[in-house]
C-alpha positions as CSV (number, residue, x, y, z in Angstrom):
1,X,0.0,0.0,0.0
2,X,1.6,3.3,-1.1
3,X,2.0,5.5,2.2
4,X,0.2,8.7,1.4
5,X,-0.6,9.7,4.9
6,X,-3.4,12.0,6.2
7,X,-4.7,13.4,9.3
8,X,-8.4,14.0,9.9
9,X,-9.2,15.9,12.7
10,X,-13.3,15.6,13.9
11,X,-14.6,18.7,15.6
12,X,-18.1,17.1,17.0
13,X,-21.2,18.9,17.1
14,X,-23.4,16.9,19.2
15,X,-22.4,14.8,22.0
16,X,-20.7,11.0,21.3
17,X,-21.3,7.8,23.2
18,X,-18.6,5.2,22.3
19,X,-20.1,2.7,24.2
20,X,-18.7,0.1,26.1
21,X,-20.4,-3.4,27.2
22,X,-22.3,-3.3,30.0
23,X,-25.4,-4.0,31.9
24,X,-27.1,-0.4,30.1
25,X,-25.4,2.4,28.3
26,X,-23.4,3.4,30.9
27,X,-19.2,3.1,30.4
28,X,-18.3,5.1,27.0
29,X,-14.5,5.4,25.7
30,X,-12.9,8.7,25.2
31,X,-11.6,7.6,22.0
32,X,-12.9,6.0,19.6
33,X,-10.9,2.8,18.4
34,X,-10.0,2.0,15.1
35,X,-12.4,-1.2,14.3
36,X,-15.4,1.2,15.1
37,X,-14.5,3.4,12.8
38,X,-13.6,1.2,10.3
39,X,-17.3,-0.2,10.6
40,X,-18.8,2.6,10.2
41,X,-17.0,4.1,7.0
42,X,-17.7,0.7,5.4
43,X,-21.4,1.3,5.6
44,X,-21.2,4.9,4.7
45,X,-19.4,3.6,1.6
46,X,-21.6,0.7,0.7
47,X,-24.7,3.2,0.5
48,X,-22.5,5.9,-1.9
49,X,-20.9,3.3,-4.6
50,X,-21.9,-0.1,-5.4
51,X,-18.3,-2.0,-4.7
52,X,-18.3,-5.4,-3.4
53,X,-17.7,-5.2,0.5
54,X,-16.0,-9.1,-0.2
55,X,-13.1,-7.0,-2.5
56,X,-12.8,-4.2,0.0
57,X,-12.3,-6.9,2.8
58,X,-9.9,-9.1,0.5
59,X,-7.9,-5.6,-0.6
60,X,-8.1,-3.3,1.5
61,X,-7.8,0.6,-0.3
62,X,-7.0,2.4,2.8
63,X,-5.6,1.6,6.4
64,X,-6.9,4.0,9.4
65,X,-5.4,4.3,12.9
66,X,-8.0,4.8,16.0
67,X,-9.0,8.1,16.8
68,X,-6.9,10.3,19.3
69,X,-7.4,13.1,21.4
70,X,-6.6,17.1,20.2
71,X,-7.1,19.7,23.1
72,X,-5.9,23.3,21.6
73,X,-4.4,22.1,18.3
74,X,-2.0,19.9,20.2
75,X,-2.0,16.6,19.2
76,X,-1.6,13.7,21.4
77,X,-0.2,9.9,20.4
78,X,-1.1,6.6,22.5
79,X,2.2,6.3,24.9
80,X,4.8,3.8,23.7
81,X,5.2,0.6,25.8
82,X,8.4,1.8,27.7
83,X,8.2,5.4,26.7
84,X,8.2,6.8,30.1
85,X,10.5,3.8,31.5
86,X,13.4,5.9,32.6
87,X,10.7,8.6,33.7
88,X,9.1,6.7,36.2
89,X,12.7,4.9,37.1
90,X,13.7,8.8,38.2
91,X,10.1,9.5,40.3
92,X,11.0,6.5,41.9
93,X,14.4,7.2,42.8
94,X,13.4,10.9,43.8
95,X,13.6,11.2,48.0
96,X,10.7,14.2,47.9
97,X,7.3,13.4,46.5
98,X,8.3,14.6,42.7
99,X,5.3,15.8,40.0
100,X,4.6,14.0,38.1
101,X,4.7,10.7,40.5
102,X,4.8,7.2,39.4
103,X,1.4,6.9,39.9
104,X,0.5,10.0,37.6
105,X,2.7,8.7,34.9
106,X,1.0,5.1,35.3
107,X,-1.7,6.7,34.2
108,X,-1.0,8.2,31.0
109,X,-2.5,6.9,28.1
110,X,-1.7,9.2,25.2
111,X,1.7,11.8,25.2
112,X,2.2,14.9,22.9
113,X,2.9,14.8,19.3
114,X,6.4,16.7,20.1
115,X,7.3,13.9,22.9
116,X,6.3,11.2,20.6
117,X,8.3,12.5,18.3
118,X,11.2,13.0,20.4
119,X,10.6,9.1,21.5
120,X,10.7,8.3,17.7
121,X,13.9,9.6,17.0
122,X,15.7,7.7,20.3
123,X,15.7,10.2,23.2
124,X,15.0,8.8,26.5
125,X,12.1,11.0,28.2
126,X,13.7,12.4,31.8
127,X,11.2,13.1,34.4
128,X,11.7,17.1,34.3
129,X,10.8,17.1,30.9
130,X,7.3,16.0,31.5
131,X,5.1,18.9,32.0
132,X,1.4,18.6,32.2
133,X,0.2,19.6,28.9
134,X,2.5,16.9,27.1
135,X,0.5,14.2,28.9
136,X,-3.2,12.7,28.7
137,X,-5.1,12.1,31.4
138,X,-2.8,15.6,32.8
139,X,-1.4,15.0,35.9
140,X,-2.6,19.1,36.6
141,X,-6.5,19.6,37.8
142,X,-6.6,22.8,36.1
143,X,-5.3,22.0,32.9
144,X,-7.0,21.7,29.3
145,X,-9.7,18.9,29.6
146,X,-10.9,17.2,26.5
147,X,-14.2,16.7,27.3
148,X,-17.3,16.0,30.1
149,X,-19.0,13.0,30.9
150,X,-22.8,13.7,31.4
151,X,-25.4,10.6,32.5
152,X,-28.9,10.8,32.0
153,X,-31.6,8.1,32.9
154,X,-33.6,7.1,29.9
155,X,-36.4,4.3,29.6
156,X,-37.3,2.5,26.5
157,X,-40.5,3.5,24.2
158,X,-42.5,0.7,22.6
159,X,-41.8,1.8,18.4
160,X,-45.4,0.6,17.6
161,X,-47.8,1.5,20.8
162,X,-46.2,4.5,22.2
163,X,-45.9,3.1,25.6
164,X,-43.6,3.1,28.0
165,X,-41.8,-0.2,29.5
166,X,-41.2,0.6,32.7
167,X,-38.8,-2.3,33.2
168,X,-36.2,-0.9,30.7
169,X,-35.6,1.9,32.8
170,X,-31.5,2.5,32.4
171,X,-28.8,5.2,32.7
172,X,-26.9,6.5,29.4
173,X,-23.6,8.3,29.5
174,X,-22.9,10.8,26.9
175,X,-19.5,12.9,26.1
176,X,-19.4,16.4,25.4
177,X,-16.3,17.5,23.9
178,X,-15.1,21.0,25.1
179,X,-14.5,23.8,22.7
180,X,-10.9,23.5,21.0
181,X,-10.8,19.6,21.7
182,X,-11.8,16.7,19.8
183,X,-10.3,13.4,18.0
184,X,-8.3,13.1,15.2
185,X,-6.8,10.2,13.2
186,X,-4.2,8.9,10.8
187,X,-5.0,7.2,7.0
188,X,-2.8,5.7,4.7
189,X,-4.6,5.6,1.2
190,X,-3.6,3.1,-2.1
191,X,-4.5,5.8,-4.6
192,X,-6.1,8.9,-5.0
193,X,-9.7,7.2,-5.9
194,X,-9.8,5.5,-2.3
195,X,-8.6,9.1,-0.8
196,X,-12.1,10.6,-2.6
197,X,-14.3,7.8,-1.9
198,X,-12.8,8.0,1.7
199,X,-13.6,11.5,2.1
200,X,-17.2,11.5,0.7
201,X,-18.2,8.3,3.2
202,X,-16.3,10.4,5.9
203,X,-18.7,13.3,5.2
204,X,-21.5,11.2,5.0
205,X,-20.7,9.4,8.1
206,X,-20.3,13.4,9.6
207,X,-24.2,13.4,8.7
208,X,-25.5,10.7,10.1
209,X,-23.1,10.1,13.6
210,X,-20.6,8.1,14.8
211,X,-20.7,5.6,17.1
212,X,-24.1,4.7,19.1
213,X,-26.8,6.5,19.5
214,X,-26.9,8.2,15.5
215,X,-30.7,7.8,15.8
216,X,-31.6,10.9,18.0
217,X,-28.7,13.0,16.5
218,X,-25.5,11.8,18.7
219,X,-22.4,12.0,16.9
220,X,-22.7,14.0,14.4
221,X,-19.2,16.3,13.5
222,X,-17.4,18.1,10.6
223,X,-13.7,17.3,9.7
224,X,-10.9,19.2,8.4
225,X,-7.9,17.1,6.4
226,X,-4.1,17.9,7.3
227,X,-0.9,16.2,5.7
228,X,1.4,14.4,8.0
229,X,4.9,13.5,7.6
230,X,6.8,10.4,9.4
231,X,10.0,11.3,10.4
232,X,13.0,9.0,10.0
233,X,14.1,7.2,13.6
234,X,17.7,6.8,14.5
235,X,18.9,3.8,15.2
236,X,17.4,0.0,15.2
237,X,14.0,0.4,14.2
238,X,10.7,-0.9,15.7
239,X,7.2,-0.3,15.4
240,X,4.4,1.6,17.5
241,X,0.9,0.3,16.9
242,X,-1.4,3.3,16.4
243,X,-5.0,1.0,15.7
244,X,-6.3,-2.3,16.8
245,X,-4.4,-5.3,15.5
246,X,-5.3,-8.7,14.6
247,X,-2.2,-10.8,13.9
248,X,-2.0,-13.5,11.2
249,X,-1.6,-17.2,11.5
250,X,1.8,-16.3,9.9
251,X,2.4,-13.8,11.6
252,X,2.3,-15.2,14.8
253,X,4.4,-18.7,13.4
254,X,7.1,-15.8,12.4
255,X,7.0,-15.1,16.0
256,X,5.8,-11.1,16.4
257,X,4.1,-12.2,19.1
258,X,7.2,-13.6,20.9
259,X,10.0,-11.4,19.8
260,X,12.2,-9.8,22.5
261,X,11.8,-6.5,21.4
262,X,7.9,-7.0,21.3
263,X,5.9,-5.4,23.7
264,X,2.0,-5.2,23.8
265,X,-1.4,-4.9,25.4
266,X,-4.7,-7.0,24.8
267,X,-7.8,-5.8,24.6
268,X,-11.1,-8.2,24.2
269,X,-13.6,-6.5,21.4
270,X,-16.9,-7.6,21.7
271,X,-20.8,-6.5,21.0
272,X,-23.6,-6.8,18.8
273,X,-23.3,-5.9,14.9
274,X,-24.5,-2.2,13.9
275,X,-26.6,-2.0,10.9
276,X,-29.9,-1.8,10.8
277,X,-30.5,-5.3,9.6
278,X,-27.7,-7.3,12.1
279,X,-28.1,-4.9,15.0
280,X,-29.7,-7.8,17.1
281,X,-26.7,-10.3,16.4
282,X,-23.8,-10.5,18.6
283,X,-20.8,-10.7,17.0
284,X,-17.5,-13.4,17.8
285,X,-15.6,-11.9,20.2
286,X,-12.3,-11.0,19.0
287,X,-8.8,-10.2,21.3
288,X,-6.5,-7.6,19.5
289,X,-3.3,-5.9,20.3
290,X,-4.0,-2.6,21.6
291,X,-2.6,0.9,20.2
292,X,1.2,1.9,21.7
293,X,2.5,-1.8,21.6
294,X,6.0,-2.4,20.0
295,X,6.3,-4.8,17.5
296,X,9.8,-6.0,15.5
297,X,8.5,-5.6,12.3
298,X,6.1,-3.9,10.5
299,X,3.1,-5.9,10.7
300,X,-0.2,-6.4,8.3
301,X,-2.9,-7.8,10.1
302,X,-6.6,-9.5,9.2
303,X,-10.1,-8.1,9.1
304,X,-11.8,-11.5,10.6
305,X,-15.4,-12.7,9.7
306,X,-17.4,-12.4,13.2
307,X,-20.9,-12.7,11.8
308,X,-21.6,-15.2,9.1
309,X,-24.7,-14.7,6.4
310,X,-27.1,-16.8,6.8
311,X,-31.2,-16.8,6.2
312,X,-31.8,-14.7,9.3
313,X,-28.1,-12.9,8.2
314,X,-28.5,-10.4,5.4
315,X,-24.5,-10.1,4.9
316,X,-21.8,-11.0,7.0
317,X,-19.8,-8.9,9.3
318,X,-16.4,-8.6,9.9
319,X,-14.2,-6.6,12.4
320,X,-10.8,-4.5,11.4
321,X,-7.8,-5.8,12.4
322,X,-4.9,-4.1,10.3
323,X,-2.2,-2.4,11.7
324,X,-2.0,1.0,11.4
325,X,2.2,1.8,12.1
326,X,4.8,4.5,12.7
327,X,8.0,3.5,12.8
328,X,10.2,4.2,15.7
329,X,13.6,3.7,17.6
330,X,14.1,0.9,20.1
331,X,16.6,3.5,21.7
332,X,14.1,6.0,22.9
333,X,12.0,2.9,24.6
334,X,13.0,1.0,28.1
335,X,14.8,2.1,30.9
């Protein structure tokens, strides 16, 4: 796949719920992960031009990371496995309480675009150099926050009476991003054809919401496209997951999943399908490597089949699995 890369950065205008499983609609993500988003530019696509979702599946046009959070044009990357290693070695070996702690930087989930950088080229992050607008969650009360969590009771409305079941009576939590902040993301297109298709499902998809919810206006967002440029690391190279991945059967023979110089988290992705005519189904559930692990080599990935067709089954369903990669040096990474 040619790397033409692309930021999109998603200004929301109503508020999001990223849901995550659980007994109602009450956990939601900040982010919103690359397999969701994936999903739901496929079915923006499939209603604007008639390709066959089998071909898209089998070769893929485009590879997208997971979505990331932007609080006063300043961009933020998921942290590196081992990023803040020698960081938190220094807290640690600190004799007064030092700020950030280890348990602040345990925390962080996301650092600046500057310190990824930094990290990609091979520094070693020191502990004064962390200030609290180069980290997400900030380890300052009072600096920029990327958005508010708002939850609501709501009960369910029979579609055909009107009535009210009183025994669906659950709590729904909603995000509202603050002004200045939102999520942005990373593309790499195969040609300029998928970059315009892309963009007109992307607008579409701006329309109609993101994520759950889309039915009563949640969602909903404009987008502005920048270029980005990959810098070159220093040194031994390895790479820094920035989506979900699904490894390969080969893949995991060739050992990524067992090299020394891999490092990664799991995550278990699970749910029901969302179109309108699977939205009922559960899907396979499906483990993944999460964004910020380190991998040897550049890895490829699968987009697995976790709904089959069938006669209740309009089409099957599949969930994204590529990896979505930057490059970086082993030097900036471990203590």
């Amino acid at each position: 796949m040619t790397r033409t890369l692309k930021t999109y950065h998603l200004d929301f205008l109503s508020p999001t719920h990223p849901g995550l499983e659980s007994i109602g609609q009450e956990k939601t993500e900040e982010i919103i992960r690359s397999d969701t988003l994936w999903g739901a530019l496929m079915q923006s696509w499939m209603l604007l031009f008639d390709d066959d979702c089998e071909d898209l599946v089998s070769s893929p046009t485009f590879k997208v990371s997971s979505c990331f959070p932007f609080i006063n044009q300043r961009r933020y990357f998921p942290l590196p496995i081992g990023a803040l290693d020698n960081a938190m070695q220094q807290a640690s070996e600190e004799k007064l309480r030092s700020e950030p702690s280890v348990k602040h930087l345990k925390r962080v989930r996301f650092i600046s675009e500057e310190l990824f950088g930094r990290v990609a080229r091979g520094e070693r992050i020191q502990l004064n150099e962390v200030g609290p607008e180069d980290v997400f969650p900030s380890f300052k009360k009072d600096s920029a926050i990327l958005l508010v969590k708002a939850q609501r009771p709501r009960i369910r409305v029979n579609q055909l009476t009107g009535g009210v079941d009183e025994a669906s009576f659950f709590y729904c939590t909603d995000n509202f991003f603050n002004d200045g902040a939102g999520l942005f993301f990373l593309v790499y297109f195969a040609s300029q054809e998928a970059e315009w298709k892309f963009d007109a499902a992307l607008r579409l998809l701006g329309d109609n919401g993101l994520g759950g919810d889309r039915s009563i206006g949640k969602g909903r967002f404009t987008y502005e496209k920048k270029e980005f440029h990959v810098g070159s690391p220093n040194g031994e190279s390895v790479y820094c997951l920035l989506s979900l991945y699904r490894p390969s059967r080969e893949e995991v023979s060739s050992g990524i999943l067992t090299h020394r110089h891999s490092a990664y988290g799991l995550i278990r992705r699970s749910g029901r399908a969302a179109s309108i005519f699977t939205s009922r189904f559960r899907r396979a559930d499906t483990w993944m490597l999460t964004e910020g692990s380190i991998l040897p080599f550049d890895p490829v990935g699968t987009i697995p089949l976790v709904l089959e067709e069938s006669d209740e089954i309009p089409h099957p369903v599949y969930r994204y699995g590529l990896a979505m990669t930057i490059p970086i040096s082993r030097e900036g990474l471990g203590k």
